[in-house]
N, C-alpha and C positions, 0 to 999 in steps of 0.2 A: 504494500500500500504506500501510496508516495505520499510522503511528510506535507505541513503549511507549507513550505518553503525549499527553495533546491539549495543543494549543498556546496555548488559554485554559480555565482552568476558575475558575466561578465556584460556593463551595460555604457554603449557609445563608447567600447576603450578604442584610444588610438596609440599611436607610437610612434616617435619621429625621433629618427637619429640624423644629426647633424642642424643645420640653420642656414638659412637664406636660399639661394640656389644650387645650396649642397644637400639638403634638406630630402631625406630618403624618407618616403610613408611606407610604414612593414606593416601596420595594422591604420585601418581606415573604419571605424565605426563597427566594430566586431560587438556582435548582443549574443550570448551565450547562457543556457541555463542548463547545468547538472541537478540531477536528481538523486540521491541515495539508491545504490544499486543498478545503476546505471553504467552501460557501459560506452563508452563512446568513442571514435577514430576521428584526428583529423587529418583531412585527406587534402593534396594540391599539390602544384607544380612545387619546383627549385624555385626557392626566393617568394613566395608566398603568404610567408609570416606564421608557419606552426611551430618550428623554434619559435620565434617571439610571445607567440600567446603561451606556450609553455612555461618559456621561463617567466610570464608574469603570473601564470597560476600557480607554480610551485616558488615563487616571491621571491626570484632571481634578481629581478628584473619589475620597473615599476610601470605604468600608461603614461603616456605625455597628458590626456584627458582620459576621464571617464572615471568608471568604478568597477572596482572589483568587490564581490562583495563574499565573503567565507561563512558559513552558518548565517546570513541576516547580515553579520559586521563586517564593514565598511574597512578591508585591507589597509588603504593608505593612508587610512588614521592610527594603522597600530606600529608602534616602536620595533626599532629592529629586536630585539629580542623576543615580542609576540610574535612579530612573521616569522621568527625561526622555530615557534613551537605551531603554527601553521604548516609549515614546512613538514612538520614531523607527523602529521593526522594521518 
């Protein structure tokens, strides 16, 4: 039976590494939601951005914008030694 709420959700995250006209978009408004006991594959080309969203769901790695959100709570409100018992679920 699936929970109130998913157990990852990812909502408008983007990602930009670099600035100005060096400025590379690896995520462009990615909405993702996990469910408990869910299994899921991300799938696409080379240079597509499944590294990227990986390591910002195992909080390698932060969004330029948006949210990620762990049980309900808001990731990029929590200190690096919460993301590292995030890390650890």
């Amino acid at each position: 039976m699936r929970g109130s709420q998913p157990l990852l959700e990812l909502r408008q995250v983007v990602k930009v590494y670099g600035k100005g006209s060096a400025a590379v978009h690896a995520l462009r408004g990615i909405d993702l939601k996990v469910w408990s006991g869910e299994f899921v594959a991300l799938m696409g080309s080379s240079g597509s951005g499944k590294s990227t969203c990986l390591n910002i769901l195992g909080c390698l790695d932060q969004p330029s914008s948006g949210q990620y959100l762990f049980q309900g709570v808001d990731v990029g409100r929590l200190s690096r030694t919460q993301r590292a018992l995030v890390r650890r679920y």
